[in-house]
Each structure stands twice: as C-alpha cells, then as structure tokens.
HTML snippet that shows the backbone in 3Dmol.js (N, CA, C, O; Angstrom):
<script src="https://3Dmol.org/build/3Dmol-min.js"></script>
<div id="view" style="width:600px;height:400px;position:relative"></div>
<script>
const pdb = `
ATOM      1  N   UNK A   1       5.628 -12.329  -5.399  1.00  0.00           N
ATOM      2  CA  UNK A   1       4.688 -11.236  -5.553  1.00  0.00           C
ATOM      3  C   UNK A   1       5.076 -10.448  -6.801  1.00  0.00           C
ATOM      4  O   UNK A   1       6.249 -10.243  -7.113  1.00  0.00           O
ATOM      5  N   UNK A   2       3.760  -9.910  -7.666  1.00  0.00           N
ATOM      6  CA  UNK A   2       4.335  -9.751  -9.028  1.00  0.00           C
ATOM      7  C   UNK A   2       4.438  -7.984  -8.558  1.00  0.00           C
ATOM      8  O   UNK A   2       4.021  -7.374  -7.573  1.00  0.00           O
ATOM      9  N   UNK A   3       5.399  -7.453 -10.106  1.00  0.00           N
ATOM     10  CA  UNK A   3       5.780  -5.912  -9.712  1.00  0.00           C
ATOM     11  C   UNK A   3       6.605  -5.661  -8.751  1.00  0.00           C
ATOM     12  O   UNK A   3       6.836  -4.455  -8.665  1.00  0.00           O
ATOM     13  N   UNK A   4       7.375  -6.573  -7.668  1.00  0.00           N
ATOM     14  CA  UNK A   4       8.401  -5.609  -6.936  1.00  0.00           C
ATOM     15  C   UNK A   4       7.911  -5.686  -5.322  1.00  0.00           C
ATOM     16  O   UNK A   4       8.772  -5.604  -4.446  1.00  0.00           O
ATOM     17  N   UNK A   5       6.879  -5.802  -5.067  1.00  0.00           N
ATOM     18  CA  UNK A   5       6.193  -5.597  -3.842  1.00  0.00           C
ATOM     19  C   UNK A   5       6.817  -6.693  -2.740  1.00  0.00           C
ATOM     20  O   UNK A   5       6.394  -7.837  -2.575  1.00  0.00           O
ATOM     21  N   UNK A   6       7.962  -6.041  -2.004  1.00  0.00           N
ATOM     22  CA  UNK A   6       8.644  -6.714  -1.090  1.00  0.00           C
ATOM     23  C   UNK A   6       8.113  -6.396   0.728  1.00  0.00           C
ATOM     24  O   UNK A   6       8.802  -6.945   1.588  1.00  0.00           O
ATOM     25  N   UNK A   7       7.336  -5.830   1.026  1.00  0.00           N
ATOM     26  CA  UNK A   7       6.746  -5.530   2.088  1.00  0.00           C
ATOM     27  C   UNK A   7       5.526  -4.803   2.198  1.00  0.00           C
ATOM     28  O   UNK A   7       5.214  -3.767   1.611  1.00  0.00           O
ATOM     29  N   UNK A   8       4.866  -5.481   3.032  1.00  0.00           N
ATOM     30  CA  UNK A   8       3.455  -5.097   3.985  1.00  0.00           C
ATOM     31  C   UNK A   8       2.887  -4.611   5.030  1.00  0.00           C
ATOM     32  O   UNK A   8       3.593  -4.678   6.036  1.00  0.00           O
ATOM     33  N   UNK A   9       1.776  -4.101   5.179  1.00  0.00           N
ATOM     34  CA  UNK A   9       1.382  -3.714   6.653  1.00  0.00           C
ATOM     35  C   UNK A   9      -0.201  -4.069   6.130  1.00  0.00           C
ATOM     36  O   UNK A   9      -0.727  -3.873   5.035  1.00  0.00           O
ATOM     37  N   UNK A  10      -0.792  -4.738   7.511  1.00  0.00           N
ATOM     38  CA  UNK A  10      -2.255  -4.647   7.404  1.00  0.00           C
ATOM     39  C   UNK A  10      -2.900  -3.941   8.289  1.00  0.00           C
ATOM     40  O   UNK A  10      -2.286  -3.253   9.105  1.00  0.00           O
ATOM     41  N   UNK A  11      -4.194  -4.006   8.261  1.00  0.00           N
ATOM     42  CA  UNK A  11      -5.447  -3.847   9.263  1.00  0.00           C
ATOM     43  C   UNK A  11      -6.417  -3.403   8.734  1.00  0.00           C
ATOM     44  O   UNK A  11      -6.632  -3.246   7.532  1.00  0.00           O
ATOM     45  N   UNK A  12      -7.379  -3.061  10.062  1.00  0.00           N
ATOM     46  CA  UNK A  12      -8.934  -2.903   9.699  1.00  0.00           C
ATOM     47  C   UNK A  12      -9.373  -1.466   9.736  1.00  0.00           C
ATOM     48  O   UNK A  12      -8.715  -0.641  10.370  1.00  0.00           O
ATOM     49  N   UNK A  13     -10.587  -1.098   9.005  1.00  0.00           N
ATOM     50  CA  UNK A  13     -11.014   0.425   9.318  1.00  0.00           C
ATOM     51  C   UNK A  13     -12.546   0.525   9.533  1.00  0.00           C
ATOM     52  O   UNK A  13     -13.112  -0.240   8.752  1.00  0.00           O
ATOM     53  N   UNK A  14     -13.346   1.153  10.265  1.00  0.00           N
ATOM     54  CA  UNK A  14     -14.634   1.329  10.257  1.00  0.00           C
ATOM     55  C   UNK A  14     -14.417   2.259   8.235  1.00  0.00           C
ATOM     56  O   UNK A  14     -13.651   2.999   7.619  1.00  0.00           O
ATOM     57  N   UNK A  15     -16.165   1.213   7.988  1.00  0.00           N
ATOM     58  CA  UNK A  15     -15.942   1.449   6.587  1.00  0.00           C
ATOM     59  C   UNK A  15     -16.417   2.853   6.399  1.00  0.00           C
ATOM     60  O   UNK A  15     -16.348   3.281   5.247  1.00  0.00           O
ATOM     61  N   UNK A  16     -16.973   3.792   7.493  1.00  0.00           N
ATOM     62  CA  UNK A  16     -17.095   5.091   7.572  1.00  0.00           C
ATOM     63  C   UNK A  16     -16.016   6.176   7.192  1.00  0.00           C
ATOM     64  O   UNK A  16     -16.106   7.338   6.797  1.00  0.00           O
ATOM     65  N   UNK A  17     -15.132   5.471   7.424  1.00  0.00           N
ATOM     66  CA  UNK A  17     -13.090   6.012   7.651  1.00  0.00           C
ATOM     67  C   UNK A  17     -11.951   5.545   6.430  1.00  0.00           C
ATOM     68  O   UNK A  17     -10.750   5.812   6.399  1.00  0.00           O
ATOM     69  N   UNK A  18     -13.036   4.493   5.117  1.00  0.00           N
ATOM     70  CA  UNK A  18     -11.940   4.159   4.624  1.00  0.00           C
ATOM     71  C   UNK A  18     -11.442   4.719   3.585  1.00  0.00           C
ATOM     72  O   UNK A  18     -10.296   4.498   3.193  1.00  0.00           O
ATOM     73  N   UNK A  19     -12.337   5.582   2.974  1.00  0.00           N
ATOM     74  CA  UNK A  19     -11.979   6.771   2.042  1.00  0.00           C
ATOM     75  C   UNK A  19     -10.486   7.374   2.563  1.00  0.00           C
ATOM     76  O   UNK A  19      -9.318   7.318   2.178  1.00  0.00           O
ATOM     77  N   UNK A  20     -11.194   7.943   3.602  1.00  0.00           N
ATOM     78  CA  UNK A  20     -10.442   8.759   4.253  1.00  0.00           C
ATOM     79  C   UNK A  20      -8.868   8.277   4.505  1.00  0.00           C
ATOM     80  O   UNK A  20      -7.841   8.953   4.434  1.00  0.00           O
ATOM     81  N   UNK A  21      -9.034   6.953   4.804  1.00  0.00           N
ATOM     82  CA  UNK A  21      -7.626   6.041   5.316  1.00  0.00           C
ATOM     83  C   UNK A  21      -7.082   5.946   3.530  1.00  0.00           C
ATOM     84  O   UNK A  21      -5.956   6.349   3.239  1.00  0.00           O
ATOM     85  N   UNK A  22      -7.663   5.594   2.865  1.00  0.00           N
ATOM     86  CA  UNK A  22      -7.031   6.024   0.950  1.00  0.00           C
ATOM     87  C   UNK A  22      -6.217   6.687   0.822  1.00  0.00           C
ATOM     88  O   UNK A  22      -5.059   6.503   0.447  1.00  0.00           O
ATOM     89  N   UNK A  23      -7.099   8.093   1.323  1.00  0.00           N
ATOM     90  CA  UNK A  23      -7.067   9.984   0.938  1.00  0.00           C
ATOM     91  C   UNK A  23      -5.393   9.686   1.836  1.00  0.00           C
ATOM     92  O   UNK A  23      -4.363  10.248   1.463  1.00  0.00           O
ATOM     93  N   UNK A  24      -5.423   9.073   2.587  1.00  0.00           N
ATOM     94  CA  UNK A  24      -3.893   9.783   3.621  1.00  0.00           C
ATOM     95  C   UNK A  24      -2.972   8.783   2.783  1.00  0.00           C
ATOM     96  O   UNK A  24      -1.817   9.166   2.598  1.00  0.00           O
ATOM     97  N   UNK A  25      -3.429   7.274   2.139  1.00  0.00           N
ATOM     98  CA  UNK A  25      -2.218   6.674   2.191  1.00  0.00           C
ATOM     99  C   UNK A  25      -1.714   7.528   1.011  1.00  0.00           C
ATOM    100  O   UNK A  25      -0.512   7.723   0.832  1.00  0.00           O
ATOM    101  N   UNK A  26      -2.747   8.066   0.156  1.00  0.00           N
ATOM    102  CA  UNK A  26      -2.326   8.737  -1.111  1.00  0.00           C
ATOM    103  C   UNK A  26      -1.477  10.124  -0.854  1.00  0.00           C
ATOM    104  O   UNK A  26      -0.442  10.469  -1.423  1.00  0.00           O
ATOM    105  N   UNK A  27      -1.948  10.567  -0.202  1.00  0.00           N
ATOM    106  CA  UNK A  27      -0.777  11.661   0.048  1.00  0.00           C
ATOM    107  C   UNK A  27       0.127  11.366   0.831  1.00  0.00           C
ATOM    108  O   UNK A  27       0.918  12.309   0.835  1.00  0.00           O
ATOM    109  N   UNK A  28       0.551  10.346   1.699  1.00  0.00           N
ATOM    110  CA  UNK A  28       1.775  10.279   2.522  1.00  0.00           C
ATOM    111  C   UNK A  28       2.228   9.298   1.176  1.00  0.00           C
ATOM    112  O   UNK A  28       2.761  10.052   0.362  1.00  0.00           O
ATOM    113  N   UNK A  29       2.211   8.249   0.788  1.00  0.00           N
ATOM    114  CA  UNK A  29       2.819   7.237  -0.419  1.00  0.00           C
ATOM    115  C   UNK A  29       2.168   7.471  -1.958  1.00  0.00           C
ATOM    116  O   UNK A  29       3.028   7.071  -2.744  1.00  0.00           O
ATOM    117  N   UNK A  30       1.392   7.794  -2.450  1.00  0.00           N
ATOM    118  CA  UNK A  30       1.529   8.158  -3.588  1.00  0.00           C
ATOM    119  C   UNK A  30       0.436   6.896  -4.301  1.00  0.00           C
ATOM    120  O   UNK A  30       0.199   7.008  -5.504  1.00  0.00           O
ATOM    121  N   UNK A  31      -0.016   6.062  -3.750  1.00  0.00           N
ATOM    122  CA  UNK A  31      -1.149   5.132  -3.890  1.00  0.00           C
ATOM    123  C   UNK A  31      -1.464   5.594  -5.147  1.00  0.00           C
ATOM    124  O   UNK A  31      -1.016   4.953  -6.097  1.00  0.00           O
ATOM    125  N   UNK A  32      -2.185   6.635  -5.373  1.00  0.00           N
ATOM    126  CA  UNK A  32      -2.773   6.700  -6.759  1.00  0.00           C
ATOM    127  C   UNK A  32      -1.829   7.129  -7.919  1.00  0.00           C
ATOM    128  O   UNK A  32      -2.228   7.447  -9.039  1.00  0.00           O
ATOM    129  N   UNK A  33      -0.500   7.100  -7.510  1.00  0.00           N
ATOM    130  CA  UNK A  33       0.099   7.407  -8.767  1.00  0.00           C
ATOM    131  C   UNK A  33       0.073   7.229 -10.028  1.00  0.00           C
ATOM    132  O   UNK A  33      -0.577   6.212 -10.269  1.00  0.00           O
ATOM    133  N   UNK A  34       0.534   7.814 -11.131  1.00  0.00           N
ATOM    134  CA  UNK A  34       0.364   7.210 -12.515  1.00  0.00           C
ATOM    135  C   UNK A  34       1.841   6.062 -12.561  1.00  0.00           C
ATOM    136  O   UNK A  34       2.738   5.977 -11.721  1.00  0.00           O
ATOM    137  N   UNK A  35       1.642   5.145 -14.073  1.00  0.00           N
ATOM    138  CA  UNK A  35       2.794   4.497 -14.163  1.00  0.00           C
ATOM    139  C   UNK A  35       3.853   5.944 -14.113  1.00  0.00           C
ATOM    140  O   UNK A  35       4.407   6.088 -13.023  1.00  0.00           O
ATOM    141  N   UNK A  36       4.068   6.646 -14.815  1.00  0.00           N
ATOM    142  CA  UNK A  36       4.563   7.894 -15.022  1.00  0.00           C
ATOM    143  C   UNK A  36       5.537   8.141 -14.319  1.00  0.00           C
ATOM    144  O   UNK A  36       6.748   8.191 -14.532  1.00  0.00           O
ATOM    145  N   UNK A  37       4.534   8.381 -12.950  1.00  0.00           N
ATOM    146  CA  UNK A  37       4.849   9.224 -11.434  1.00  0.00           C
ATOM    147  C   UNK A  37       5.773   7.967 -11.200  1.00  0.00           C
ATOM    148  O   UNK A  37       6.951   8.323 -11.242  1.00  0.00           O
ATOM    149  N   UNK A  38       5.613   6.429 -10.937  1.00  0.00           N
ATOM    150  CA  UNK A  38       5.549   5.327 -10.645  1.00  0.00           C
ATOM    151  C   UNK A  38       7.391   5.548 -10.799  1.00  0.00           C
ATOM    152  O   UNK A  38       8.306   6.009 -10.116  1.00  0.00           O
ATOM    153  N   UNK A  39       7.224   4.969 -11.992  1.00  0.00           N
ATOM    154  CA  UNK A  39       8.736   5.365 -12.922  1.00  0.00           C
ATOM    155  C   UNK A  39       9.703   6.156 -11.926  1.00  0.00           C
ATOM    156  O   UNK A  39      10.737   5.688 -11.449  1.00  0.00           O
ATOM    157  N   UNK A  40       9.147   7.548 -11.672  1.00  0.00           N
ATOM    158  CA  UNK A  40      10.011   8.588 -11.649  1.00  0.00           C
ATOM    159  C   UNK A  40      10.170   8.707  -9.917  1.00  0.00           C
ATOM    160  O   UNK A  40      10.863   9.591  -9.414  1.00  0.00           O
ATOM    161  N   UNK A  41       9.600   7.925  -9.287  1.00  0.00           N
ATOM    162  CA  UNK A  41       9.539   7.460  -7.810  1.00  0.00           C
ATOM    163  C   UNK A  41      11.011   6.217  -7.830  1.00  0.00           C
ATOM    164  O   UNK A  41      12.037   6.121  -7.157  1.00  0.00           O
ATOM    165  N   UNK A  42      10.581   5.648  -8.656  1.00  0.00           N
ATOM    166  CA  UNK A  42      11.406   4.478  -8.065  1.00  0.00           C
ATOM    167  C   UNK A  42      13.072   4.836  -8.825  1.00  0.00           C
ATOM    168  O   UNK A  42      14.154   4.438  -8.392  1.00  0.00           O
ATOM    169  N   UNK A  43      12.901   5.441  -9.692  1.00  0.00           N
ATOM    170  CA  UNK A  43      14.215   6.328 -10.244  1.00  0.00           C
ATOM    171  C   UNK A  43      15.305   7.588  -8.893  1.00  0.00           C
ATOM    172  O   UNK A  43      16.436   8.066  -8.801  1.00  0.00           O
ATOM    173  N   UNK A  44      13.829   7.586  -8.032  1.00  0.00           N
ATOM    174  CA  UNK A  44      14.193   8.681  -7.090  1.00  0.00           C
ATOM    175  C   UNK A  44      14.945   7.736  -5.669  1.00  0.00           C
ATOM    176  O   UNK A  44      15.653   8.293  -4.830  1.00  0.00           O
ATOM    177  N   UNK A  45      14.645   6.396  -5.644  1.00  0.00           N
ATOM    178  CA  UNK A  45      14.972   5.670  -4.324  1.00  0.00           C
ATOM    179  C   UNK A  45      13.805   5.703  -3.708  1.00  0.00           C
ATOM    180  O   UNK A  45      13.833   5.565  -2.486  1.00  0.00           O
ATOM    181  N   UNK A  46      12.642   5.872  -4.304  1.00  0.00           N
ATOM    182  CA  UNK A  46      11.469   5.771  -3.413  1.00  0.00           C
ATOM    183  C   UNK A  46      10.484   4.711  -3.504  1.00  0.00           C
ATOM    184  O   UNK A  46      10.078   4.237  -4.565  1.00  0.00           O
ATOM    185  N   UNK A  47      10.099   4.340  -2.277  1.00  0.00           N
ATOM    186  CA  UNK A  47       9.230   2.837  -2.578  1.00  0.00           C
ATOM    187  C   UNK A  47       7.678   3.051  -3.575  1.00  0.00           C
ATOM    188  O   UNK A  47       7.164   4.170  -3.590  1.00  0.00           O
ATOM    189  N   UNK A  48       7.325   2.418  -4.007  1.00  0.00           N
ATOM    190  CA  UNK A  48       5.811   2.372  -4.650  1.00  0.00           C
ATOM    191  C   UNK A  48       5.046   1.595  -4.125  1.00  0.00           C
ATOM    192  O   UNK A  48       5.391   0.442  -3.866  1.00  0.00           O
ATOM    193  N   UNK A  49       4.048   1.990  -3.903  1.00  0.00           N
ATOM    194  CA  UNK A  49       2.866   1.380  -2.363  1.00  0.00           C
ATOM    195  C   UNK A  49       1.804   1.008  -3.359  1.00  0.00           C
ATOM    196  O   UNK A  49       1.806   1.602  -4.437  1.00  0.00           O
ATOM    197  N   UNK A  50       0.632  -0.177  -3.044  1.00  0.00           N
ATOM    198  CA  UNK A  50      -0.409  -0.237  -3.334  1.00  0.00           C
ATOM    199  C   UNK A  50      -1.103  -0.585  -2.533  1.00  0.00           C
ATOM    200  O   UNK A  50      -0.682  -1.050  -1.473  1.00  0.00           O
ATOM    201  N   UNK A  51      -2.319  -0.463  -2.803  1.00  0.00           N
ATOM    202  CA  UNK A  51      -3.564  -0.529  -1.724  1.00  0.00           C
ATOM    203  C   UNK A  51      -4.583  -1.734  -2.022  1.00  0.00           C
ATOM    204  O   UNK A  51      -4.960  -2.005  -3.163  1.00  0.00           O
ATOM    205  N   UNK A  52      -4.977  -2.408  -0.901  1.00  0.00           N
ATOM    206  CA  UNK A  52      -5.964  -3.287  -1.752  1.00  0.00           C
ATOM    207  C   UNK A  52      -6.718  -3.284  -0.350  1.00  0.00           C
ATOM    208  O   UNK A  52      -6.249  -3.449   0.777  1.00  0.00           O
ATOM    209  N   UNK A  53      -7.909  -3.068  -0.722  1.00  0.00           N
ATOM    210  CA  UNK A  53      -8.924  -2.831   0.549  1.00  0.00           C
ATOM    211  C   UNK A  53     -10.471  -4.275  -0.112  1.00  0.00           C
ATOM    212  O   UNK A  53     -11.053  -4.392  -1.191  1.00  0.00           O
ATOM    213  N   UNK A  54     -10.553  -4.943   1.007  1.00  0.00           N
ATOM    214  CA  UNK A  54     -11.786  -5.675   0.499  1.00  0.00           C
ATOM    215  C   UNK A  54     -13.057  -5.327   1.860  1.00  0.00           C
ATOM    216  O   UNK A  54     -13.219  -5.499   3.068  1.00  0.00           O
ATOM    217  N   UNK A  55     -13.597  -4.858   0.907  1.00  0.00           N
ATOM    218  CA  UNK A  55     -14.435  -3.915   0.976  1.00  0.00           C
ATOM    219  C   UNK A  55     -15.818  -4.358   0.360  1.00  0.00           C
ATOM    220  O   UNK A  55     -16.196  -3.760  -0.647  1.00  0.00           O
ATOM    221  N   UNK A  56     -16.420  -5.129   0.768  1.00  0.00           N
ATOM    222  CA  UNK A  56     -17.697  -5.537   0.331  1.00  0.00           C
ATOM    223  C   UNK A  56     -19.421  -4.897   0.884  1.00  0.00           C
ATOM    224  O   UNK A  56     -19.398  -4.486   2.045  1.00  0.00           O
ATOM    225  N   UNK A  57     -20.465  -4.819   0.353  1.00  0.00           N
ATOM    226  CA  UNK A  57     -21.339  -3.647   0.449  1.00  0.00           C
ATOM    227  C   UNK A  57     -21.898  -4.132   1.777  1.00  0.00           C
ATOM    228  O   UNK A  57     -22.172  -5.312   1.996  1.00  0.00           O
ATOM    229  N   UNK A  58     -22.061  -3.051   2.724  1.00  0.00           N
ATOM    230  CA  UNK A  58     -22.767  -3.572   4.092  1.00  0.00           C
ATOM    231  C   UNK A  58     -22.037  -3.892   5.158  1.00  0.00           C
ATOM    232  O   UNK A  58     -22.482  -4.053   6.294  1.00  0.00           O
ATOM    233  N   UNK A  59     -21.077  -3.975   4.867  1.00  0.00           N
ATOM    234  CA  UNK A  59     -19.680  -4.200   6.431  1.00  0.00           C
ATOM    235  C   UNK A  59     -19.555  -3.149   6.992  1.00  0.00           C
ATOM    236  O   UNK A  59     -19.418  -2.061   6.434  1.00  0.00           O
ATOM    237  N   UNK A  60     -19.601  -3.433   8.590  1.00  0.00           N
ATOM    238  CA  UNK A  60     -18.719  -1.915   8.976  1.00  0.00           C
ATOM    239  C   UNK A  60     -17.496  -1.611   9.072  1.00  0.00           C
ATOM    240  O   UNK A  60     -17.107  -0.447   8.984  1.00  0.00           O
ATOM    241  N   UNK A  61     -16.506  -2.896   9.320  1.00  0.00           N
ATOM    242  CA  UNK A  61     -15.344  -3.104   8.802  1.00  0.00           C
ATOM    243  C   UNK A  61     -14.408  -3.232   7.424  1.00  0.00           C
ATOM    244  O   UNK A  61     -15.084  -3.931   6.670  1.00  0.00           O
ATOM    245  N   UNK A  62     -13.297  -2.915   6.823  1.00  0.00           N
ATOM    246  CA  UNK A  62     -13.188  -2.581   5.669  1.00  0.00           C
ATOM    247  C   UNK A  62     -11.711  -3.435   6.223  1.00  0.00           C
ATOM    248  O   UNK A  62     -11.346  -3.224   7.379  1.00  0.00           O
ATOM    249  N   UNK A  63     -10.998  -4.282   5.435  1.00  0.00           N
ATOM    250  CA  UNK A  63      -9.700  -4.735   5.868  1.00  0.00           C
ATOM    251  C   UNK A  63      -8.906  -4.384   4.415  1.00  0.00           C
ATOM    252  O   UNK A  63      -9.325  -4.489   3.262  1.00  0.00           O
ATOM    253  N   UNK A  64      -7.651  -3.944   4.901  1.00  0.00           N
ATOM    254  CA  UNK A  64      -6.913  -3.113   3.858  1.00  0.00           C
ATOM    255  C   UNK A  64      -5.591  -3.676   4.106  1.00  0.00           C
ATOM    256  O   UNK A  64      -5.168  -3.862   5.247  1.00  0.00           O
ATOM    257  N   UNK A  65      -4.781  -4.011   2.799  1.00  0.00           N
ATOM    258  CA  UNK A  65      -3.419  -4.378   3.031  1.00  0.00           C
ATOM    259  C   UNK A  65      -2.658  -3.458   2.316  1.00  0.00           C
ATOM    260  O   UNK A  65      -3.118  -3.243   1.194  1.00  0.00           O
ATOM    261  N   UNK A  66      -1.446  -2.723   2.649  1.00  0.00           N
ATOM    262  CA  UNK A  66      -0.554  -1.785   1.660  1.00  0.00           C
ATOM    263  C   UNK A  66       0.631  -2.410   1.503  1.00  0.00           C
ATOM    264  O   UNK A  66       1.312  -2.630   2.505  1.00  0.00           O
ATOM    265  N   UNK A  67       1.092  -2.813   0.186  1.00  0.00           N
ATOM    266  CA  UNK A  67       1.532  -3.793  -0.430  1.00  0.00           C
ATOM    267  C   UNK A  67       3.348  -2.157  -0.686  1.00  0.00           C
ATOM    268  O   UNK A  67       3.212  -0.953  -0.906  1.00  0.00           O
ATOM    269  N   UNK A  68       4.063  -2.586  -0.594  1.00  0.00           N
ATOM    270  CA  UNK A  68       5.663  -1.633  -0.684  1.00  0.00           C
ATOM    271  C   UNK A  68       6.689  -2.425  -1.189  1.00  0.00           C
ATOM    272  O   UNK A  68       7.108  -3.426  -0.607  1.00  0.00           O
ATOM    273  N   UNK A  69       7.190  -1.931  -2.460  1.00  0.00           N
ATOM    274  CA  UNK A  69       8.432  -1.770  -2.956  1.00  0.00           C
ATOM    275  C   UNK A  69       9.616  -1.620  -1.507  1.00  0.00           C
ATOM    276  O   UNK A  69       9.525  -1.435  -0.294  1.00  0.00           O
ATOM    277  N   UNK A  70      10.773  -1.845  -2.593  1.00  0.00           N
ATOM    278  CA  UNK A  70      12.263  -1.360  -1.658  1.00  0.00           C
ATOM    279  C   UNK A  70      12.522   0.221  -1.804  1.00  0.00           C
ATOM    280  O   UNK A  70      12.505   0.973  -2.779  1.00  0.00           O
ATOM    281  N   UNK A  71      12.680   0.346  -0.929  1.00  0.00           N
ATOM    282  CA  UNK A  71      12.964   2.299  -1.234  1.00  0.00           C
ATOM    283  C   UNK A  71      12.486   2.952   0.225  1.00  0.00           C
ATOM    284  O   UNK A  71      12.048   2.316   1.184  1.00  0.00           O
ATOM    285  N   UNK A  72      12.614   3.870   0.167  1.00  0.00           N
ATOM    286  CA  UNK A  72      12.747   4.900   0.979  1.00  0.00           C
ATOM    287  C   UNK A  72      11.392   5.905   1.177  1.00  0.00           C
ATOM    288  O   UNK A  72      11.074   6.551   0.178  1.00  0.00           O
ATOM    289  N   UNK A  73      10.646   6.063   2.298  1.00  0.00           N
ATOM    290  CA  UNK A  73       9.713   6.627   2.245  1.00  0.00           C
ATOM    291  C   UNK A  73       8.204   6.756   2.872  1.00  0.00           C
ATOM    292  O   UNK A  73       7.322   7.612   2.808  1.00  0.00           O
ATOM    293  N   UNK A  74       8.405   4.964   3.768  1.00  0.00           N
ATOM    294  CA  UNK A  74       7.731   4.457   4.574  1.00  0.00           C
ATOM    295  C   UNK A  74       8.139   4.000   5.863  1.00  0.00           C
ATOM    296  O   UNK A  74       7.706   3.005   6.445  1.00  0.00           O
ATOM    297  N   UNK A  75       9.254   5.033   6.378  1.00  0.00           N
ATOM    298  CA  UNK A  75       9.822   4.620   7.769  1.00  0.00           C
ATOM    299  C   UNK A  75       8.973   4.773   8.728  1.00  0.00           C
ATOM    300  O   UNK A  75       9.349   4.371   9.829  1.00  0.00           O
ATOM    301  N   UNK A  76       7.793   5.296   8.643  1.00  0.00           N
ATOM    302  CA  UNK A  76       6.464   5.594   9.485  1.00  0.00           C
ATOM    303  C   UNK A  76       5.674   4.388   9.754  1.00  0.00           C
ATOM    304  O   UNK A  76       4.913   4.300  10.718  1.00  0.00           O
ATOM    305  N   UNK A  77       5.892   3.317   8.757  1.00  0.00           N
ATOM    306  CA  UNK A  77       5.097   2.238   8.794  1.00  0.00           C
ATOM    307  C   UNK A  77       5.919   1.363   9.664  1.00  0.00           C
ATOM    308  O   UNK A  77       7.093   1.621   9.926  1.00  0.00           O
ATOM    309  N   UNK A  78       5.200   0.188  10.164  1.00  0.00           N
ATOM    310  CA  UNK A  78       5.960  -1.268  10.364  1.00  0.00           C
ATOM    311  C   UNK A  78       5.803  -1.866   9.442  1.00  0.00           C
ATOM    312  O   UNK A  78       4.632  -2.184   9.231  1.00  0.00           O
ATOM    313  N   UNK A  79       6.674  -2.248   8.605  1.00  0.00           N
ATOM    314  CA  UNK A  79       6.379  -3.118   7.251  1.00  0.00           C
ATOM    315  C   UNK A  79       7.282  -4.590   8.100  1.00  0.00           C
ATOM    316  O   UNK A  79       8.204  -4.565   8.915  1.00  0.00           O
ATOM    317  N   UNK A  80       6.408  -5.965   7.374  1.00  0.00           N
ATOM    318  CA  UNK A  80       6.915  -6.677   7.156  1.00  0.00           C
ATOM    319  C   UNK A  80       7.177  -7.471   6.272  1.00  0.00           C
ATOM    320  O   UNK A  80       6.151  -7.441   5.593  1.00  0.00           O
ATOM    321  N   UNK A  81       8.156  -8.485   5.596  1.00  0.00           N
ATOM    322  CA  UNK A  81       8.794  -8.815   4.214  1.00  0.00           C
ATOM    323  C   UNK A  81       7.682  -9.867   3.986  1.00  0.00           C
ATOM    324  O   UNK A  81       7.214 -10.732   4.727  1.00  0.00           O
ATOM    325  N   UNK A  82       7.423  -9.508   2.735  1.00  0.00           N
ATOM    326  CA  UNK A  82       6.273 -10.688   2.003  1.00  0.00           C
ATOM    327  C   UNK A  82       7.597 -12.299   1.920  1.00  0.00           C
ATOM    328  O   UNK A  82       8.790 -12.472   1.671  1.00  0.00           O
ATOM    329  N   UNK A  83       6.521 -13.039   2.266  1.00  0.00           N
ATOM    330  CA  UNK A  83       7.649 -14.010   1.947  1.00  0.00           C
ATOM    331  C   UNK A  83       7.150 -15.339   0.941  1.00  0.00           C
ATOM    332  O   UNK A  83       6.148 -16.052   0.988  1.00  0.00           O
ATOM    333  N   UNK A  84       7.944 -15.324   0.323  1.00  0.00           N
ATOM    334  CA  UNK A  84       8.088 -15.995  -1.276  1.00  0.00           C
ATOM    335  C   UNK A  84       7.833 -17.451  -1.230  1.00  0.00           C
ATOM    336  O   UNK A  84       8.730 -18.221  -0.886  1.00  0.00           O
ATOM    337  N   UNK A  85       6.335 -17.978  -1.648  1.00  0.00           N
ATOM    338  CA  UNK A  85       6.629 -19.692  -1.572  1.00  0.00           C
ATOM    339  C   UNK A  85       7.182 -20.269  -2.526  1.00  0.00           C
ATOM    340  O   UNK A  85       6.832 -20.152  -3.700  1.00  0.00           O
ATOM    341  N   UNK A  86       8.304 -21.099  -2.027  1.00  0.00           N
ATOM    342  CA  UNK A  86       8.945 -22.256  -3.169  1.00  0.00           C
ATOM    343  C   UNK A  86       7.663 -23.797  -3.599  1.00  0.00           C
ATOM    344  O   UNK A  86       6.788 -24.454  -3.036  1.00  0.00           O
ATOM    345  N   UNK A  87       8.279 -23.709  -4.803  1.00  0.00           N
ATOM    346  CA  UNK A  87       7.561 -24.956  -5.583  1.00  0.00           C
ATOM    347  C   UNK A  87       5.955 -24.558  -6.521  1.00  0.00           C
ATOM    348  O   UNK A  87       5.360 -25.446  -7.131  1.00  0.00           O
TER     349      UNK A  87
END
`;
const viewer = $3Dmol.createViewer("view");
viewer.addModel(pdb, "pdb");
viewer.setStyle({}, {cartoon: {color: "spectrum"}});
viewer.zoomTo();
viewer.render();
</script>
C-alpha cells in the first residue's frame, strides 16, 4: 500500500449520513489535512488517516474504507493490518 497506510477499518453508511460520517472522521483524525499538517502529525507520533468512500449517484448506501498510518491516535477504532501481496 503506497504512502505508509498500514491499517484499516470498513463499513457502510446511509448516503443521507455520509457527509456527516467525513465531518467526524475529520475532526477525530484529521482526514482533510494538508501535506503540511500531514508532516507535522507524523513528526508528532500520530497516525495519518485517509478516507475513500465509493459513493456513486442514487445509492442509499455509501461504503467507506479509512485507510491509517502507524502512530497513535486511533485507539477508538478496530483497525486491522493491510496485508501486503508477494509477487
């Protein structure tokens, strides 16, 4: 996995809720950070999260994966370790 991204958590959201499910991951992890912020997170021991929601027009379901660095900061989550294919 490119960038660092050593653990995951998934699931689903009514697509009514998924803003909203964004809005929180961004203020509890920092989702929208700049490289900047990015930098000065992972300088701190803190993990860097991304979001990838597929999200296509007309679903009521929205399925979202949050993709985590090593660090400190997501003990709230169940993360589990992305795991690396050989060959």
């Amino acid at each position: 996995m490119p960038k660092g991204y050593q653990r995951y958590t998934h699931g689903t959201v009514k697509a009514a809720k998924a803003e909203a499910l964004a809005d929180k991951f961004h203020a509890l992890y920092g989702i929208g950070c700049s490289p900047a912020q990015r930098m000065t997170r992972k300088q701190r021991g803190q993990a860097n999260v991304v979001l990838v929601m597929y999200w296509p027009a007309g679903v009521e379901q929205v399925e979202w994966l949050l993709l985590a660095s090593e660090g400190a900061g997501l003990e709230a989550e169940t993360l589990k370790p992305l795991l690396r294919g050989h060959g």
